[in-house]
N, C-alpha and C positions, 0 to 999 in steps of 0.2 A: 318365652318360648324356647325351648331345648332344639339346640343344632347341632349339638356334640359336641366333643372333650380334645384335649390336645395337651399332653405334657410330655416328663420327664419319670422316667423308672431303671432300677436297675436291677438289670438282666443278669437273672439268676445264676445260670452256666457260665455265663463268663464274666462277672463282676463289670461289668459296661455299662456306663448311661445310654440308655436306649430315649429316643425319640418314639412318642407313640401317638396317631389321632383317631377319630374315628366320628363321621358327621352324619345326620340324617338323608336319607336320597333326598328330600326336597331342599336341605342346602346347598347340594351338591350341583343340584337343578338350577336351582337360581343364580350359583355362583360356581361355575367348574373348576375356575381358576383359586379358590379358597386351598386348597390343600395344600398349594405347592406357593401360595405369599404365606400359608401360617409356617411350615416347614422352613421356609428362610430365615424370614421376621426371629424364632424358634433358636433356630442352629445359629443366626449371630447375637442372640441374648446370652445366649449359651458359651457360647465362645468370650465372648466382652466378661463375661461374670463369672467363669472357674477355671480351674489350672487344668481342666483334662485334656488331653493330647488329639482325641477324637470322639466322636459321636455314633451310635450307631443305629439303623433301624430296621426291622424286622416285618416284611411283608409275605402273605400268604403266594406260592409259586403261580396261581392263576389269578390272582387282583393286579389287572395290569394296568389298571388306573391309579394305581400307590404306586408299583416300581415304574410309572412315569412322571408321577409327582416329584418322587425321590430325585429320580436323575434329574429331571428339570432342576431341580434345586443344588442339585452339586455334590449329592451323594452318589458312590461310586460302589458296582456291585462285589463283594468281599466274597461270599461261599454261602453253598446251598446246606441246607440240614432240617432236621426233623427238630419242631419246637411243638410241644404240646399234642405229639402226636401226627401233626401235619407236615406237610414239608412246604419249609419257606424259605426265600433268601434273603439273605443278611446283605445288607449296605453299611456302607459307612463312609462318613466325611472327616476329613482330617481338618484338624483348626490352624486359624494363619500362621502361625508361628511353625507348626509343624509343616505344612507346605512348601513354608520358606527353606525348613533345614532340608526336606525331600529332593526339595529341587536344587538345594547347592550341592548335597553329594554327587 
């Protein structure tokens, strides 16, 4: 049975790995908390396994059950802008290492 997708893509406009899910309302139903364990689980795969600096991810300005998931999970909101015609905001989460050198300067 199909509950929806959850990967890795890169965003077009600014050459960024994007974080992308998307699940059926009735997974959602049965598990609310699903978006914001796959989003972590996600972003520290991600981080343990490539050299990129950060993460980002792109939610529509009125789904505010993603830009809750997002923050719940540690991503942080970056800027608003038009992707695909819509207007949505950008998140992003920085990886340990780069948190580490943030917070020493």
């Amino acid at each position: 049975r199909f509950l929806g997708w959850a990967g890795f893509a890169a965003f077009e406009e600014t050459s960024e790995i994007e974080l992308s899910y998307c699940f059926t309302e009735a997974a959602l139903t049965k598990d609310p908390g699903l978006p914001s364990r796959l989003c972590r689980a996600l972003a520290d795969w991600f981080f343990d396994n490539t050299y990129f600096s950060h993460l980002v991810a792109m939610v529509r300005t009125d789904n505010k059950a993603a830009r809750e998931s997002l923050l719940e999970t540690g991503f942080a909101y970056r800027e608003s802008r038009r992707i695909a015609g819509y207007p949505c905001d950008v998140f992003q989460m920085l990886s340990p290492a780069m948190q580490t050198y943030v917070l020493s300067a």
